[in-house]
N, C-alpha and C positions, 0 to 999 in steps of 0.2 A: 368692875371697879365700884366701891361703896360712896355714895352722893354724901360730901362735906355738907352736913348743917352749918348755919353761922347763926349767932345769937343776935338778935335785932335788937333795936330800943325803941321803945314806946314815944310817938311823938306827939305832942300837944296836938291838938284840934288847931287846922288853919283857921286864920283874923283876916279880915278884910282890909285890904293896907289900904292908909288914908290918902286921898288921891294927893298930884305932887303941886308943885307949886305950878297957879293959872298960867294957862299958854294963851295966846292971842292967835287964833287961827286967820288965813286971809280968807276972803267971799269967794274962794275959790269953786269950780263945778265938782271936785272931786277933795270936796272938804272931810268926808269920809275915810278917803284915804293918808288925807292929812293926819288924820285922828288915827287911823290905826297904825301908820307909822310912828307915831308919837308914843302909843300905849306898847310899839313892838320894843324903841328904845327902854321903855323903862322896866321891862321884863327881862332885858339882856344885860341891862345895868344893875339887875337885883331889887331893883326899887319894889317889884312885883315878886316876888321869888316862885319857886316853880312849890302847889300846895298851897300860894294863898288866893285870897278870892279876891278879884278884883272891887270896886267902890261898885258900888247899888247903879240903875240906870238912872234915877233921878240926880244921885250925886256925881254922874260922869257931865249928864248935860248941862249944870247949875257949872260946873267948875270950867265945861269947857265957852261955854255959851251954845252948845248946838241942842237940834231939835233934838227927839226921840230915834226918828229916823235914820238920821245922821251918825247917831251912835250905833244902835241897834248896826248897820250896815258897816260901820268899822268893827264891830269888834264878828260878825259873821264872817269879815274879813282875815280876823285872827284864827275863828275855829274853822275854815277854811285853809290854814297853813299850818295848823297842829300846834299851835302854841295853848290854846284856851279850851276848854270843853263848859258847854252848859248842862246845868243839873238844875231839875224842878227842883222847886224847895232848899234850893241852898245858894247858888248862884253860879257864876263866870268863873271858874278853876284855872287857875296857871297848870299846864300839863308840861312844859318843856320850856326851857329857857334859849332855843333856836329852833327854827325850821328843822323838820323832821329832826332825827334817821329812823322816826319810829311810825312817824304820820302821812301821810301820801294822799294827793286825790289822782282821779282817775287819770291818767299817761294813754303815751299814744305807743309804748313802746316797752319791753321788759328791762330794757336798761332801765330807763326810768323808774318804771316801778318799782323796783327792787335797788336804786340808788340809795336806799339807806345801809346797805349790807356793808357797803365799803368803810362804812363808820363802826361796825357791830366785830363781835369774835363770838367764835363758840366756846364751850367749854363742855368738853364731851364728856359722861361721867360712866358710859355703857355703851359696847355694842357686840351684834351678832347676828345670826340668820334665823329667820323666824318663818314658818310657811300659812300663809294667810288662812284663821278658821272665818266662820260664815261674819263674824263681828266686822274682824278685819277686811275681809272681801267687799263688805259693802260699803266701808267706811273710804277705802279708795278707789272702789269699782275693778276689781279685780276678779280672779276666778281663784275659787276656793283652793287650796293647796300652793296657789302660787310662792315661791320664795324671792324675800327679799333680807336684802342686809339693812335691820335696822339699828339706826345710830341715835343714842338718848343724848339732849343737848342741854344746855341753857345759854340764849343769846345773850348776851351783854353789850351797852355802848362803851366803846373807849370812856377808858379810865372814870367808869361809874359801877357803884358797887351793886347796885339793884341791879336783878336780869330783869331784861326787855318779857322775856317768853320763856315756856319750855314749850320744845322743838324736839319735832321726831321725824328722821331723815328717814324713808323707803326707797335703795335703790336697787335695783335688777341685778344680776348677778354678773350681766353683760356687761356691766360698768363699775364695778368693784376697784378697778384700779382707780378711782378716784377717791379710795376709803384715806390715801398718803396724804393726802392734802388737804382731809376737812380737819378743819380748828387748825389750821396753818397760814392759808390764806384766806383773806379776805373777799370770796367771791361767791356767785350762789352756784348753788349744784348746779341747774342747769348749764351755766357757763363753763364749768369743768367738764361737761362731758361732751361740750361740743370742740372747744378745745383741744380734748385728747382724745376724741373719737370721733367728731366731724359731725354729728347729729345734731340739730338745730333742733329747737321747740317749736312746732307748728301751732300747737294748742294750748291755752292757760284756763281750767276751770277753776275756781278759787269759790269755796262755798263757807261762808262766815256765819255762824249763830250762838247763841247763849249758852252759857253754863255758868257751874258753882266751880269755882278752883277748888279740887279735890285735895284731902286733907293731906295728905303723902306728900303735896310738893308745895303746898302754900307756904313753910318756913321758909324755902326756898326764894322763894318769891317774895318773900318779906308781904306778904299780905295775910288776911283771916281766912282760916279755914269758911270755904263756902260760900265768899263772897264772890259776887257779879264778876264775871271773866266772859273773853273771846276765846270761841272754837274757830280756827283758821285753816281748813283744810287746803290742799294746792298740790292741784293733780297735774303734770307738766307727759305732754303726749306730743312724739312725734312724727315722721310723717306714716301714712298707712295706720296712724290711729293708733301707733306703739307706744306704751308705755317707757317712759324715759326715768322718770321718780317723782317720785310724793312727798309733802312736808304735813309734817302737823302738828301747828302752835297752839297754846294757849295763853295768851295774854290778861294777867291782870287789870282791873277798868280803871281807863284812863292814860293806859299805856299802850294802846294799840288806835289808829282811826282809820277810817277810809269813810271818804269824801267823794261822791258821783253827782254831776250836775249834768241834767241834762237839758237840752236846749230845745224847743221844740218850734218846726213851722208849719203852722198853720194857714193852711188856704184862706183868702179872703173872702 
């Protein structure tokens, strides 16, 4: 099936929206969070819209009265829950106007992690069997020849016209009858095939790194040929180390995050 182009429009260069009218915050210990709950209403109110940049740090502290600190730690608080992203040289970027379904930090569990899918659909625009040459073999760690059915996608959130990704499903042939139900339901492959085949995912390697969104699918993507994108590979293995299926997204920047904090203790 031939991928619909759509015609995009060229959109102004985001403005810095001017901050809203002063808040009175209390002396409270977690004045921080006061602040970033503050800055989360006015991003869900439109005040902030999703592409503008938020006010400078000097003009957040003067309006709110708080330190540097204080700010600086609410709004790491926002790019902490995928609302904000920071850019040298340009500033605080509104990326989403609610908590995920596109931004995640590290979970203790694959539901979790993949709780944005219930919010997403695909839009499948290809698929078929394809037998792994040396490119592909290494790209999912597979053995050369291996076959799988690959399904060409593009994610979407509900009722937005920009896709999240393109997505490229690999699954084994052993579980082909889950091919009735992608772009139907709202669930990830894995959960399909445990579902209808009982096999649980023991293992998640998920290996993320840079590239140029390639020119074939940027219209698509309503972004410039070539510009800054995520490679999101996600190799899902079950138990004996078997191959269960592979994703592989590419994400436009600023439309994909993951967030790892780690906490560290140190002997005394």
């Amino acid at each position: 099936m031939p991928v619909t182009l759509e015609k995009t429009r060229k959109k102004a260069p985001a403005k810095a929206a001017a901050p809203p009218a002063r808040s009175h915050l209390s002396q409270s210990t977690t004045r921080y969070e006061m602040f970033a709950n503050s800055l989360v209403a006015d991003i869900e109110s439109g005040r902030y819209p999703v592409g503008a940049l938020l006010p400078p740090e000097p003009e957040l502290c003067a309006h709110y009265g708080l330190s540097r600190h204080t700010v600086r730690e609410g709004v790491r608080k926002l790019v902490d829950m995928g609302l904000v992203s920071r850019q040298q040289g340009v500033g605080t970027k509104v990326i989403s106007a609610q908590v995920g379904p596109n931004n995640f930090s590290a979970a203790t569990s694959l539901e979790a992690l993949f709780s944005y899918v219930g919010g997403t659909y695909l839009e499948i625009y290809e698929e078929g069997w394809v037998s792994a040459d040396d490119q592909l073999a290494r790209l999912l760690d597979c053995k050369v020849g291996q076959r799988w059915l690959k399904v060409s996608s593009y994610r979407y959130k509900q009722n937005d016209q920009q896709p999240m990704s393109h997505t490229v499903l690999y699954i084994p042939p052993a579980y082909e009858g889950i091919r009735q139900y992608l772009g139907k339901v709202n669930h990830p492959v894995y959960q399909l095939i445990e579902k209808h085949y009982g096999h649980k995912v023991q293992d998640l390697q998920m290996d993320v790194s840079a590239l140029s969104i390639p020119t074939a699918m940027a219209r698509k993507l309503q972004c410039r040929p070539n510009s800054p994108g995520l490679l999101v590979v996600r190799r899902y293995r079950g138990a004996n180390d078997s191959g269960l299926s592979n994703s592989v997204s590419i994400y436009p920047q600023s439309r994909f995050q993951v967030s790892i904090r780690y906490r560290l203790n140190w002997a005394a």
